[in-house]
N, C-alpha and C positions, 0 to 999 in steps of 0.2 A: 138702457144704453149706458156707456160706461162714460164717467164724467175725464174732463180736460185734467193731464197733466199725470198718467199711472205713470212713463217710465221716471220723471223728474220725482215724482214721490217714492217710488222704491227705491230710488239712488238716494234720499234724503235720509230714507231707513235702512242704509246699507249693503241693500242689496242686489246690488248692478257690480259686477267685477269688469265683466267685459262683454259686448253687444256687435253684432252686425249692421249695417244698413241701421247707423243709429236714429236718423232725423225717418225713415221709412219708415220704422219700425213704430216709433214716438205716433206718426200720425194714424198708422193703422188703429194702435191700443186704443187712440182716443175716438177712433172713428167707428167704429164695428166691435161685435163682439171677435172674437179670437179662439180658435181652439189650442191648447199649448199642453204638451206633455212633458212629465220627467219621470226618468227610469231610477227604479230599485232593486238592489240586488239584495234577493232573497235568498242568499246563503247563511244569515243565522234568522231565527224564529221570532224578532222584536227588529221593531227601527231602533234609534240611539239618538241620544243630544245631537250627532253627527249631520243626522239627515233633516233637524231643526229647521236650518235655514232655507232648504228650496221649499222645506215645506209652507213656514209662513211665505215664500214667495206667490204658489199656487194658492193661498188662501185668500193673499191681497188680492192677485189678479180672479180671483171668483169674484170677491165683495166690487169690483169694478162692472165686474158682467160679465167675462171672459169664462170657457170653462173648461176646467183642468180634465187632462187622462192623467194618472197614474198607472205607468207601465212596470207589471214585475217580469225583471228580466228571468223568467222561468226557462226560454230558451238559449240565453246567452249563459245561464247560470250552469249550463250542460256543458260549456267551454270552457271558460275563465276568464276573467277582466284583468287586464295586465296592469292599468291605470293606478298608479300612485304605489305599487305593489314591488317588491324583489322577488318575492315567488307568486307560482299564481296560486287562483286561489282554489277552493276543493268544489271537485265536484258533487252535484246532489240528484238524489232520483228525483222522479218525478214525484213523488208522494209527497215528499219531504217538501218540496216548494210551494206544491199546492196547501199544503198545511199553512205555511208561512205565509203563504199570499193571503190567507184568510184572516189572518194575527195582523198584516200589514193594514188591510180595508178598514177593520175595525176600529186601529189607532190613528188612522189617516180621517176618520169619520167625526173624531175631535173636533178636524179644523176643517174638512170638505163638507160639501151638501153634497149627496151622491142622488136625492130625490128628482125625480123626472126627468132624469139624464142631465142636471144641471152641474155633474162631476162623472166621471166614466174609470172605472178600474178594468183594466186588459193583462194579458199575460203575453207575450211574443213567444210562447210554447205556440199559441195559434196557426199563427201564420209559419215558423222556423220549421217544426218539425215534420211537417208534408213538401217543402223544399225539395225542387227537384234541382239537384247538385249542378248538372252539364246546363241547365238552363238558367240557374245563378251567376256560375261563370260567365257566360254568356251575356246576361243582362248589366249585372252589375259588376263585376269583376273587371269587365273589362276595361270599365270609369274610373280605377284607380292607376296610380304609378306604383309602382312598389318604392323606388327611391323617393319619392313624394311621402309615402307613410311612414319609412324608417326616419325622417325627421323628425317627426311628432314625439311629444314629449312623451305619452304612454309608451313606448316602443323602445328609445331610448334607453330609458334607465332601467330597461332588463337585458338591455343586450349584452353586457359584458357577463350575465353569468347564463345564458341562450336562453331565445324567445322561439318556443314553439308555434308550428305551422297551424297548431290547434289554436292556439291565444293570435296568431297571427288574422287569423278571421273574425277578431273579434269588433275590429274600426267596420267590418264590411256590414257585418248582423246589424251593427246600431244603428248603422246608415242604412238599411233598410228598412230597421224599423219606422225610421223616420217617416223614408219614402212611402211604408204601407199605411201608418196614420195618417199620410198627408194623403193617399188613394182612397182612403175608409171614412176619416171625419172632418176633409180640409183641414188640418193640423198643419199651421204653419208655425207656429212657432215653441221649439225645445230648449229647455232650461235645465240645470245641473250646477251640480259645481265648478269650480277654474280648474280643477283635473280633468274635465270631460272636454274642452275647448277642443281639442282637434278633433276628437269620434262626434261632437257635434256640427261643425264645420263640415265632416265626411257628407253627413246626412242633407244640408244645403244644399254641398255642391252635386250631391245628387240627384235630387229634387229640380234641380237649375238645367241638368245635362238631359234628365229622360223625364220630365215633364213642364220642361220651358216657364219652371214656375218659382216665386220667390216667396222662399223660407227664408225665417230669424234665427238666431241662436243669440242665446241670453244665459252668462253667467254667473254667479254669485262668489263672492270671497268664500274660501275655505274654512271651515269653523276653525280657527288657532283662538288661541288669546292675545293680548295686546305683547305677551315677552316671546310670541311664535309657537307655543306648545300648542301641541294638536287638544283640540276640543271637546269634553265629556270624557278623556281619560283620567282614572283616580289610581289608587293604589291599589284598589279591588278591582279596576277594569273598568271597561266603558258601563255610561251611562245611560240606561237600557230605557225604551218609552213604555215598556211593559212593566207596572207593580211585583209583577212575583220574582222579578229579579231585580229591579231595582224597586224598593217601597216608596210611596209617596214622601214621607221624612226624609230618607236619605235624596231622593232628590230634591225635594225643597233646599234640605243643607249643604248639596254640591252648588246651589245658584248663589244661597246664603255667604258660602265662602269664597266666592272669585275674590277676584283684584281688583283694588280699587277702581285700577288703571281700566278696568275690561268695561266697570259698570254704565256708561253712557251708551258705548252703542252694544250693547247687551238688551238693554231698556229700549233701543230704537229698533233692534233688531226681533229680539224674540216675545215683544208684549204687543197690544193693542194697544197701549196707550197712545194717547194723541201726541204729537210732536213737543208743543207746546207745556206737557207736563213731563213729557223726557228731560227736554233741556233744563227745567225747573228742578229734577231731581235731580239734574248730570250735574249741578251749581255745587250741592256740596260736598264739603269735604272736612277731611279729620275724622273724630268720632261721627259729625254726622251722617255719611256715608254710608254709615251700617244700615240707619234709615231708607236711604234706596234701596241698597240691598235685599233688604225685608221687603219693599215692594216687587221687585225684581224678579224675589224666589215665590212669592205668591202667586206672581202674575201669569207664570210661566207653569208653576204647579196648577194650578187652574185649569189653562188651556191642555195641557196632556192628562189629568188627572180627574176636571170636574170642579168646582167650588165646594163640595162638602170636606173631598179629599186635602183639598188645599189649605181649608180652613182647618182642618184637624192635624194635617202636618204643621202649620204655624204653630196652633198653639199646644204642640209638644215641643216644640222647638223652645217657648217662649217657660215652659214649666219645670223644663230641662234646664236650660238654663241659667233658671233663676231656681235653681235646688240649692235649699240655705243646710250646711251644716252636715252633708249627705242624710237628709231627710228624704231616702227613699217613698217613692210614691207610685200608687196606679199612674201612668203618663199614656190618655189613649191617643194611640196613633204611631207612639213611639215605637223601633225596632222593639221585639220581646223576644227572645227564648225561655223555654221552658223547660223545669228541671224536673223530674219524682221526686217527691219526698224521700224515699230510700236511696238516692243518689245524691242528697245534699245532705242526707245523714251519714252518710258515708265517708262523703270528702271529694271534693273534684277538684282536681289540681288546676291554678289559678292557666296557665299555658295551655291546656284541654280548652278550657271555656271560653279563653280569647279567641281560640281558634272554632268552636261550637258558636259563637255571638258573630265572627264575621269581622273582628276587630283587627285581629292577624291571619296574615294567610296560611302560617307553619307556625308550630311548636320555638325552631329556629326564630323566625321574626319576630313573637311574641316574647321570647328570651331576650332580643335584644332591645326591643320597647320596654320592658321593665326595668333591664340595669342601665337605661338611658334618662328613666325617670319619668315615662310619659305614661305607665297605667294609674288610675285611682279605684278604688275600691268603694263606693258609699262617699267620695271628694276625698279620700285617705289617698295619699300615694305608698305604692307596694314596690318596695325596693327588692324585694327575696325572691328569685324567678322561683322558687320551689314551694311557694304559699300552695297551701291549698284551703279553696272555699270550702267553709263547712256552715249547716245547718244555722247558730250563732252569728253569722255574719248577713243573714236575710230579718229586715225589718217589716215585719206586717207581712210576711212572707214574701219579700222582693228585696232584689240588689241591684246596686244602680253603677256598672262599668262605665269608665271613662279612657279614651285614649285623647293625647294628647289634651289642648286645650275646647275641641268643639265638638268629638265623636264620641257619643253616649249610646249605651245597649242597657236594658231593664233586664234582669233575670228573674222569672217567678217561679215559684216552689208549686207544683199543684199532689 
């Protein structure tokens, strides 16, 4: 049974934005188990830093006794979700989500126990797509106001450049879906982001109107940082939970590098650590900092990645680093490309290979990181965007790029 005190403890790590029926809700969590779901939209093929935060919320609320669904919006994904968006967003067949949904299980099995139904993964392609249209209307349609919807903030901020009648059904789906986990596994209570507050709300007051019953909605701060930027964007793009797009290194060194200002409830927020050695790490500051930090990017690379991965990202992190002299070296774990032998004898022009390494996105940006002063060659800075790496320039057959002060790439010759 779950111990006294989940919703004061999730609000102590963060992640309570906004709740309904708060004192209702506090005593249910403590009293009984709870079924609670939150939706994913499966329009690309990986979760992101993004979807971080409800996820440790459903992790908490398992390790309490509660147990999670994880719904992919397979059938809302056939619409669009208007939510936080200027345009909507694309649509995908059905193949393509079903792929994704199985990419999502996998990387959600991190932090869920999916064994003996003690976490549940659904699709709402289930229940959406056998919909009969005049009997939707009918049931639920008829429980909304339309002037009541067009206040909600999803709806809103597309209206000035027009919100289709297709995206317009989209407050309706999620609120049904609600309704259909609350008909299927007693699912009272949905969790999401503070973008989702009103398509969750939709789903309450539904739940309230055609089955005389009391649903929660529970939601979490938006991943920004402490200066408001959206969360897990870089210069390459979001911050992917999948390795083959984002490698464990480079995620450890996206956590490596936040703000100082971000590191406390970063630490409260996306690690297991007990509160007690959060606040112990959130004490310092200056150079020590960096110290959490390193906890921080472990903690986190761990939980999405594994503890070998993790471990092996630190200490390329830590070997990189501390490269005395550009004493290129094997560094496992670290990014690598690979070059032929007869293409490094050749000559690869230093702009090619920023952009083959993943350092620049175009020839252009790479141009203008060089005569800014920000590439090193082996810890050389290369002021001549027109260098090109030749064969002589690899030690022990490797070469070790550097942009800016903390983004390193290995080159090896094979």
């Amino acid at each position: 049974m779950p111990t006294p005190g989940v919703l004061p403890f999730l609000r102590e790590r963060g992640l309570v934005a906004q709740v309904t029926h708060e004192e209702a809700l506090r005593e249910l969590l403590d009293r009984e188990p709870v079924t609670v779901y939150c939706g994913f939209d499966p329009t690309a093929d990986s979760l992101h830093v993004g979807h971080l935060r409800p996820i440790m919320l459903l992790m908490h609320l398992q390790r309490f006794g509660h147990r999670p669904v994880a719904l992919v919006g397979g059938g809302t994904a056939m619409v669009g979700d208007p939510t936080g968006k200027t345009e909507a967003r694309p649509i995908l067949s059905r193949s393509v989500i079903e792929a994704h949904a199985q990419r999502f299980k996998a990387q959600l099995a991190r932090f869920l126990d999916f064994s003996e139904g003690r976490a549940l993964m659904v699709d709402n392609t289930e229940w959406l797509l056998p919909l009969n249209y005049l009997a939707f209307l009918r049931e639920v349609g008829s429980q909304f106001s339309v002037n009541q919807m067009l206040t909600a903030e999803a709806f809103r901020t597309r209206m000035e450049r027009g919100l289709s009648f297709l995206e317009f059904n989209y407050m309706l789906l999620q609120a049904y879906d609600y309704l259909t986990l609350y008909r299927r596994y007693g699912c009272r209570l949905q969790v999401g982001g503070d973008d989702q507050w009103s398509n969750i709300l939709a789903g309450v007051d539904l739940i309230r109107r055609l089955e005389r019953g009391q649903a929660y909605a529970l939601t979490c701060p938006l991943a920004v940082t402490a200066s408001g930027r959206k969360m897990g964007k870089t210069e390459a793009g979001a911050v992917w939970l999948d390795p083959a797009k984002t490698s464990p290194y480079d995620f450890f060194q996206f956590w490596r590098s936040v703000d100082d200002a971000d590191v406390p409830a970063f630490l409260a927020v996306y690690t297991l650590l007990p509160l007690d050695e959060v606040r112990r790490l959130a004490e310092r500051t200056g150079a020590a900092i960096n110290e959490a930090k390193k906890v921080l990017a472990y903690e986190v690379t761990r939980l999405v990645h594994g503890e070998a991965a993790a471990r092996q990202a630190r200490e390329a992190a830590e070997a990189l680093f501390e490269s005395d002299g550009g004493q290129a070296r094997a560094v496992e774990g670290a990014p690598t490309t690979e070059l032929r032998r007869a293409e490094a004898e050749a000559g690869v022009a230093l702009l090619d290979l920023l952009v083959e390494t993943g350092l620049a996105p175009s020839k252009s940006e790479g141009r203008r990181l060089v005569l800014q002063g920000g590439v090193y060659l082996n810890e050389v800075r290369v002021g001549e965007p027109t260098y090109t790496v030749t064969l002589g320039d690899f030690r022990d057959g490797r070469l070790l790029l550097r942009k800016g002060k903390k983004v390193y790439r290995q080159v090896v010759v094979r």
